[in-house]
C-alpha positions as CSV (number, residue, x, y, z in Angstrom):
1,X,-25.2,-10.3,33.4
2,X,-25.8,-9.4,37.3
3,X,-22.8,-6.9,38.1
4,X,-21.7,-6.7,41.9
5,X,-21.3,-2.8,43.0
6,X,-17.2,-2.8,43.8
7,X,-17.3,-1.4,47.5
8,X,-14.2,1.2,46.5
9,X,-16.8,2.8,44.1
10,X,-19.8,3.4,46.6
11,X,-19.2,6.9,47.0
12,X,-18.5,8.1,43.4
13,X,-22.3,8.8,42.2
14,X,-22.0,11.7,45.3
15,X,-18.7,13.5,44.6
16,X,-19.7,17.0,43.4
17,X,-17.4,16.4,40.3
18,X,-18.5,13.2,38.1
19,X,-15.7,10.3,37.5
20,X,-15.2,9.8,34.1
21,X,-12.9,6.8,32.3
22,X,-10.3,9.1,31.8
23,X,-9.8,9.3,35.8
24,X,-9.2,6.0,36.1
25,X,-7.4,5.0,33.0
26,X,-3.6,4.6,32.5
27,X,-2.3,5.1,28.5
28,X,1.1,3.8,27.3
29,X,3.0,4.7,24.3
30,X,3.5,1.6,21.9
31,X,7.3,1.7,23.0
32,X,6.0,1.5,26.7
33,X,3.6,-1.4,26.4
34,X,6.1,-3.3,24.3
35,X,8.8,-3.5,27.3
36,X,6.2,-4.7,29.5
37,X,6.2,-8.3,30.4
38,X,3.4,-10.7,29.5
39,X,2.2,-10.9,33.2
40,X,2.4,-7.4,33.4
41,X,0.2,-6.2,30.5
42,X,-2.4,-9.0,32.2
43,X,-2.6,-7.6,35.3
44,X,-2.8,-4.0,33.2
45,X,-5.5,-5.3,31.3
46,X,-7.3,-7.0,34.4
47,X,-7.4,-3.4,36.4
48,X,-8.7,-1.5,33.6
49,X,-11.6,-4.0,32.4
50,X,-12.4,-3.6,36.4
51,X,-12.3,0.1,36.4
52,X,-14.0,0.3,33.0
53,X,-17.0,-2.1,34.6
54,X,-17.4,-0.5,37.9
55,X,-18.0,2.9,35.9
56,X,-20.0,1.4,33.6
57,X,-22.5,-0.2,36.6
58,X,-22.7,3.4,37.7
59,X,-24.0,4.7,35.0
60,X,-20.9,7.3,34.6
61,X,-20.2,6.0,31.0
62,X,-22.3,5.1,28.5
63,X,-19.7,4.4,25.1
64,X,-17.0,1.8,25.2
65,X,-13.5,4.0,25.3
66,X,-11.2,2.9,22.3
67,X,-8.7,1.6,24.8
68,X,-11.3,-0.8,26.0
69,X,-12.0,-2.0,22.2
70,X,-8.6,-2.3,21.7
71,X,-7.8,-4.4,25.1
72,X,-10.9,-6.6,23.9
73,X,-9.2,-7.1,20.2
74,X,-6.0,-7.8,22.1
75,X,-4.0,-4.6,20.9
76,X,-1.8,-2.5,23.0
77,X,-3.6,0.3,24.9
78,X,-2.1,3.1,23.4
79,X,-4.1,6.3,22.8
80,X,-5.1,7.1,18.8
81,X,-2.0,8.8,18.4
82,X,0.6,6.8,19.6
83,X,-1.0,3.9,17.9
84,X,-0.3,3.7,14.5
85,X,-3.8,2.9,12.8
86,X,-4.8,6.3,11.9
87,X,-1.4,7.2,11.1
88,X,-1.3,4.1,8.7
89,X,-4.5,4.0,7.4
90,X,-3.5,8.2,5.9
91,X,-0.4,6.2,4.6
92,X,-1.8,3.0,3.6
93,X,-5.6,3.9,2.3
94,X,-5.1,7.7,1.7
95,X,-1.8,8.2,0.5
96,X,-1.7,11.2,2.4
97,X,2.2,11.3,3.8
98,X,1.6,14.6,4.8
99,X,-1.2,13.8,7.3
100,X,1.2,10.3,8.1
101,X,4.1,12.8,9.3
102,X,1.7,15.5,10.9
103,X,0.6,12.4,13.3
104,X,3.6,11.0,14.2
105,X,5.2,14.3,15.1
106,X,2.5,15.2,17.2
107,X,2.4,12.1,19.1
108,X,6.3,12.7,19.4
109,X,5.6,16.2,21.1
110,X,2.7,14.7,23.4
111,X,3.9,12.1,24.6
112,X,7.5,14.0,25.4
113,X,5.1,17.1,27.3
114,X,6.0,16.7,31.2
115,X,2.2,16.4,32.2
116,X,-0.6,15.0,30.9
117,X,-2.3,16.9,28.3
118,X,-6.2,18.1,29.4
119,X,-7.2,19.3,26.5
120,X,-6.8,20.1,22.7
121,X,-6.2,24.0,23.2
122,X,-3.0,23.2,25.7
123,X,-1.7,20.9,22.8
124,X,-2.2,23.1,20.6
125,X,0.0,25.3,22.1
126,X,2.9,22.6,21.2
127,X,5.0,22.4,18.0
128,X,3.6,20.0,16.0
129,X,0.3,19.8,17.0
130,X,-2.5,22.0,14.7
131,X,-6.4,22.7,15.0
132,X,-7.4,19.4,13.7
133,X,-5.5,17.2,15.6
134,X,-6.4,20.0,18.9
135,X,-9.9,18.9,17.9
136,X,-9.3,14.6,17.8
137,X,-7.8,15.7,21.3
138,X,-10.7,17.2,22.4
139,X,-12.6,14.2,21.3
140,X,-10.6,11.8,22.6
141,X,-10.2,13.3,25.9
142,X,-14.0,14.0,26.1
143,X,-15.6,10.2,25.0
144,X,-12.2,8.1,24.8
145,X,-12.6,7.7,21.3
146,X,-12.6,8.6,18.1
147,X,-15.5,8.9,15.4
148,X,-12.8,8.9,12.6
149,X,-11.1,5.4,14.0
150,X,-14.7,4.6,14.5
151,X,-15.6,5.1,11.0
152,X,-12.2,3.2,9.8
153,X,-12.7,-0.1,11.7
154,X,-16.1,-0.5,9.9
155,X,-14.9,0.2,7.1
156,X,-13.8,-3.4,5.6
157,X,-11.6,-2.4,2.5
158,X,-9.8,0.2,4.7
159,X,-9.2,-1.9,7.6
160,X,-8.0,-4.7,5.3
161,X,-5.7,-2.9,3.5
162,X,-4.0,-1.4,6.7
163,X,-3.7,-5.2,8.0
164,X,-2.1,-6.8,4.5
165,X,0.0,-3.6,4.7
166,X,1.6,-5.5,8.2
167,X,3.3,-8.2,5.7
168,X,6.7,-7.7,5.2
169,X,6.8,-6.9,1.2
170,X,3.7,-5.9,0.8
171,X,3.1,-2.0,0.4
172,X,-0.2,-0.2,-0.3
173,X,-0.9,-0.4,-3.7
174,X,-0.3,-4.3,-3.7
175,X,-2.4,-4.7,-0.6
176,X,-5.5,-2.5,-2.6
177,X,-5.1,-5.4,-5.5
178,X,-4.8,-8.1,-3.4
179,X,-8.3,-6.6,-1.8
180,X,-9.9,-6.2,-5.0
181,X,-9.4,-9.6,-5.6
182,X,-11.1,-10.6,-2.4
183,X,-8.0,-11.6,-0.4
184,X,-8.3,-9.8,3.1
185,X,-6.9,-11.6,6.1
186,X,-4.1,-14.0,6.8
187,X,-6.1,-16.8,5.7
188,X,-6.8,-16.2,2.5
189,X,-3.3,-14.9,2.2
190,X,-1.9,-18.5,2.6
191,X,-4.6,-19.9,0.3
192,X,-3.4,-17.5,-2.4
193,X,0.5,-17.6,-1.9
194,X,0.9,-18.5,-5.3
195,X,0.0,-14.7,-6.2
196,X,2.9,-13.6,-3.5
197,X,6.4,-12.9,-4.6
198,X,9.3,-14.4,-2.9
199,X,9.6,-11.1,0.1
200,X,5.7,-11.5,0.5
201,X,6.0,-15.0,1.0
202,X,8.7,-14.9,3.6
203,X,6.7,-12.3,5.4
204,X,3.8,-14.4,5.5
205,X,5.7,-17.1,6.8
206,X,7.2,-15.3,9.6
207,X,3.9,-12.7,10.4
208,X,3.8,-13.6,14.0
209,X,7.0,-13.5,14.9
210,X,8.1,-9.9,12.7
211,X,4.6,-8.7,14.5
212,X,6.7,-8.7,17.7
213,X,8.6,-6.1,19.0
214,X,12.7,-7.2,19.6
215,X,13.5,-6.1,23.5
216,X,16.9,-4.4,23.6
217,X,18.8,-7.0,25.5
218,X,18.1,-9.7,22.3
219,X,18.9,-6.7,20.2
220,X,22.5,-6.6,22.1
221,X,22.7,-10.2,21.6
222,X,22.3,-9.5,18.2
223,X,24.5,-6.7,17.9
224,X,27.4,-8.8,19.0
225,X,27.1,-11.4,17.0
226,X,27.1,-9.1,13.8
227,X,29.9,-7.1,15.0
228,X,32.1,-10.1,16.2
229,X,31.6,-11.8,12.9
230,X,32.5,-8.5,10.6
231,X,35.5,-7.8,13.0
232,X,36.4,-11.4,12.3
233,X,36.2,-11.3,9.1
234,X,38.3,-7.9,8.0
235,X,39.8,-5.7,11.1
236,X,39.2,-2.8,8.4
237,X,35.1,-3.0,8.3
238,X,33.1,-0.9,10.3
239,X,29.6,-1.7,11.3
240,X,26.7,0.2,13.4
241,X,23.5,-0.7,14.3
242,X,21.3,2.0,13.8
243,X,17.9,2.9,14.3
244,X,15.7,3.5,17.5
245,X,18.1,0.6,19.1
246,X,21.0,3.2,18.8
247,X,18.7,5.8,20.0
248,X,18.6,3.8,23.2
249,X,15.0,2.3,22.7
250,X,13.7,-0.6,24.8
251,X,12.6,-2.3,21.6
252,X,13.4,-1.9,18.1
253,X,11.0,-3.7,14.8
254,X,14.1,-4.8,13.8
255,X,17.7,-4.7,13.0
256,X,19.1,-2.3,10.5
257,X,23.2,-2.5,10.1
258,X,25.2,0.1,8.1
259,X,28.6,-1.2,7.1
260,X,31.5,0.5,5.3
261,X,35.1,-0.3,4.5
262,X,38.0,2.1,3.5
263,X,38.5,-0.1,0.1
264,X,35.0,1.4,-1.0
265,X,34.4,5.0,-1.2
266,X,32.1,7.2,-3.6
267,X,35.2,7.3,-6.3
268,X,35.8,3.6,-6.2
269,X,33.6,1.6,-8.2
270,X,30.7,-0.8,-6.3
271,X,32.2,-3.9,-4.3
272,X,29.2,-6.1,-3.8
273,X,31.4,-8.7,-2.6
274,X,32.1,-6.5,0.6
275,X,28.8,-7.3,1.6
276,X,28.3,-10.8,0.2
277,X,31.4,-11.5,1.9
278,X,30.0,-10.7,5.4
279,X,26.3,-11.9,4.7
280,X,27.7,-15.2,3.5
281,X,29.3,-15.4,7.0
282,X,26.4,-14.7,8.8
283,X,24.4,-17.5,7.0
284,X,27.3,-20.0,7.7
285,X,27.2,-19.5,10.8
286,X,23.5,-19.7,11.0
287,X,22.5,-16.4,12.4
288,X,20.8,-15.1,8.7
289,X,18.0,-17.9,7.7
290,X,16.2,-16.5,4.9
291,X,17.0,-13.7,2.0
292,X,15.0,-11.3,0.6
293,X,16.9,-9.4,-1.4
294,X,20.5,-9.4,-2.1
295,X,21.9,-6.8,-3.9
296,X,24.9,-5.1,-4.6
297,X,24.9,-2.0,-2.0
298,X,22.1,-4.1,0.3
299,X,20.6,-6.8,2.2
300,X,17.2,-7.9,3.3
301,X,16.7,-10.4,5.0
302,X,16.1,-12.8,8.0
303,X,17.7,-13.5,11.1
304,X,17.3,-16.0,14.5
305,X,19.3,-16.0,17.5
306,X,20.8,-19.2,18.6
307,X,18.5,-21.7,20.5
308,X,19.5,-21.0,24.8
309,X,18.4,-24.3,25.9
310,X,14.8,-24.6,26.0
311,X,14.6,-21.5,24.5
312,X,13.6,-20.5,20.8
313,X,14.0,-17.3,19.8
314,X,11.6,-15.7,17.4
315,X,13.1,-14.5,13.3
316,X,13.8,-11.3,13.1
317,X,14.3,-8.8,10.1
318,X,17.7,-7.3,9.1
319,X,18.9,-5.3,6.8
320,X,22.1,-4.9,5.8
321,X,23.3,-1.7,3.9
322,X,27.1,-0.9,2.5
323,X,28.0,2.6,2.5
324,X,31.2,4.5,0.7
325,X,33.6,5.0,4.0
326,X,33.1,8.7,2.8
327,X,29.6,8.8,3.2
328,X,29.3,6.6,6.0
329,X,28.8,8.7,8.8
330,X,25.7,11.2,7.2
331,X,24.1,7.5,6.2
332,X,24.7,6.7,10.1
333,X,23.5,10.2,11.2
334,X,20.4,9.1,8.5
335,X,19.7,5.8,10.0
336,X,19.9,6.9,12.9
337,X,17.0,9.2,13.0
338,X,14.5,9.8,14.3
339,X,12.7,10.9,11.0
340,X,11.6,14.1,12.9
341,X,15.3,15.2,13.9
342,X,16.5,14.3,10.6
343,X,13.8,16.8,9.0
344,X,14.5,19.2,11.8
345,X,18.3,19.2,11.0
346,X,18.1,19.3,7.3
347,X,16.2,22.1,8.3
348,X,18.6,24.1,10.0
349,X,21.4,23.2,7.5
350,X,19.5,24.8,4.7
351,X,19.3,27.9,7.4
352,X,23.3,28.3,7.8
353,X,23.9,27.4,3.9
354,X,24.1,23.3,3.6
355,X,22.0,20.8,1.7
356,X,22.3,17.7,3.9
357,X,21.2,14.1,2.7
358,X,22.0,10.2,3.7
359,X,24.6,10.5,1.5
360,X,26.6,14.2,1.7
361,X,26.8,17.3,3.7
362,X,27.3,20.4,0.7
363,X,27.7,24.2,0.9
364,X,24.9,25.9,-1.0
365,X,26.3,28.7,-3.3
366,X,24.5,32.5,-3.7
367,X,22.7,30.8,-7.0
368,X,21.4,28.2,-4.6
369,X,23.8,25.3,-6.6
370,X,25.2,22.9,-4.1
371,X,29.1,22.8,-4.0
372,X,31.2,19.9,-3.2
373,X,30.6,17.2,-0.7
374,X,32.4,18.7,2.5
375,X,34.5,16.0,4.5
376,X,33.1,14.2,7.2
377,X,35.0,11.6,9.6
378,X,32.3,11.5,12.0
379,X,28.7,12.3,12.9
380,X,30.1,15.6,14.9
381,X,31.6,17.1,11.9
382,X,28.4,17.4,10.9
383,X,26.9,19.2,13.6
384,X,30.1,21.4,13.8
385,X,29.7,22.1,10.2
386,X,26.2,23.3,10.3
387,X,26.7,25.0,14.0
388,X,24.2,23.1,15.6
389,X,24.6,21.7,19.0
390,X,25.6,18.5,19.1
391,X,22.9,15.8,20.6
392,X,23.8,11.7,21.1
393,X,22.1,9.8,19.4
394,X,19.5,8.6,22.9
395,X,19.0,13.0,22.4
396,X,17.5,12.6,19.0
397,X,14.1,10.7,19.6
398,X,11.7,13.2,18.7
């Protein structure tokens, strides 16, 4: 194909300093690219493919940069650590939770850091970031990709597995057997469904649509049909949406609800009907669709906004979860997250004395035995208890 010279690149073959990709590239998180708007990302994606061809006509690159593979499969441009596929495929293919964590805390530091980061020996210098991933920096930074990812995407068992793993219900191990026995791709998914279970089937159904991110003014929407409908139902329930929503995202994967009531409490026996009560509510009104699981304590499920004239909105994923009133607000603190700030301050609870969980705050004794369940009538208490300074919840993203 015959390439025109762009006339705003005429000079760069004679600066004293060569023009790499990097120079002209612009990387989002995944957060970030989500909020955009569809004619946004395409004019994004339009500016870089010209940058990326101008460079490559003068000879100043010679490898495709991953975000350009990634534009050309149609993912998001984010760079390999605020994507998730090396962080998945250690989770998925590896089972290595360890390496999971390590780079999704380091991508939290990163993409937090005031300035962009020029090379792996000033990340290192961050919490959270070690010699290997300095190194994946440094490689990054110096080709715009990544022999590792390289080595993964050609890789057809691994790549296959990380993409079944993108179906609601379906977790590692039962993506590796449903690769074994040849099934790799959405296609041959639906040409197999009778070897799905009833969540795996639901989450073929609705792929596309769970695949998309939910932008925080549906998640209000949301929000205030859940919380109308409880408040309706019984003055006495309490419900929060938790999650990167309450964390003040601009887009959440879905829609996690933590109810409580004072009738149910840790020394009360289980009251299912608490919950059935308000997810039976919910489906009468025609917010929930679909079930996945209904059990005592909690709810998967399925949920759709109501039609605004022309407009169809996509099914979501909830899950609804009933708490004892007296554990309610560490399982909100919990939920909340991130994971990152809840391993940071279990951290420093163990430092002043305390085992914290989802479920209690306790005093550790000198044999190292955890006492009673301290109590706690808000998230506060808990910071007060364990002298830590207390951070709302859009402070707690790390």
């Amino acid at each position: 194909m015959n390439m025109r010279k762009p006339e705003m690149w005429t000079n760069c073959v004679y600066q004293e300093f060569p023009i790499t990709f990097d120079d002209v590239a612009v990387y989002f998180s995944e957060e970030e690219w989500d909020s955009l708007e569809v004619n946004q990302r395409l004019l994004y994606v339009n500016v870089m493919l010209d940058n990326y061809n101008a460079l490559l006509y003068l000879g100043c690159i010679h490898e495709t940069p991953d975000v350009i593979v990634r534009m050309k499969l149609r993912q998001g441009p984010y760079n390999f650590l605020e994507h998730k596929e090396l962080a998945n495929y250690e989770r998925n293919v590896n089972r290595a939770i360890h390496k999971y964590n390590a780079y999704r805390k380091a991508a939290s530091v990163i993409s937090k850091y005031p300035t962009k980061i020029k090379s792996g020996t000033e990340a290192k210098k961050l919490d959270g970031v070690g010699a290997k991933i300095a190194e994946k920096i440094d490689e990054f930074l110096a080709t715009g990709k990544l022999r590792k990812l390289e080595k993964i995407r050609q890789d057809d068992t691994s790549s296959s597995i990380n993409f079944l793993t993108r179906v609601s219900g379906i977790g590692p191990a039962a993506a590796r057997k449903l690769v074994d026995e040849g099934i790799k791709n959405l296609e041959d998914l639906r040409s197999n469904e009778h070897k799905l279970n009833h969540h795996q089937k639901i989450g073929l159904k609705y792929f596309e649509d769970f695949e998309m991110r939910i932008p925080r003014s549906e998640m209000m929407q949301m929000q205030e049909i859940v919380l109308n409908d409880v408040n309706e139902l019984d003055a006495d329930f309490i419900a929060t949406v938790c999650g990167s929503f309450r964390r003040g995202a601009e887009s959440s994967g879905d829609m996690d609800i933590l109810l409580t009531h004072p009738h149910f409490t840790s020394q009360t026996s289980k009251q299912p009907h608490l919950l059935h009560k308000v997810v039976q509510s919910l489906e009468d009104c025609g917010f929930i669709t679909d079930t996945l699981v209904k059990g005592d304590t909690k709810f998967m499920g399925v949920c759709q906004l109501p039609s605004d004239g022309d407009k169809v909105f996509p099914f979501r994923r909830i899950d609804i979860r009933l708490i004892p009133k007296d554990q309610y607000f560490c399982g909100v603190l919990y939920f909340t997250g991130s994971d990152i700030f809840n391993k940071n301050m279990r951290g420093h609870a163990l430092e002043q004395g305390f085992t914290l969980n989802e479920y209690t705050l306790r005093p550790l004794g000198v044999t190292g035995i955890a006492g009673e369940a301290l109590p706690i009538d808000s998230e506060k208490d808990i910071f007060d208890y364990i002298q830590y300074k207390y951070r709302e919840p859009k402070e707690r993203s790390e």
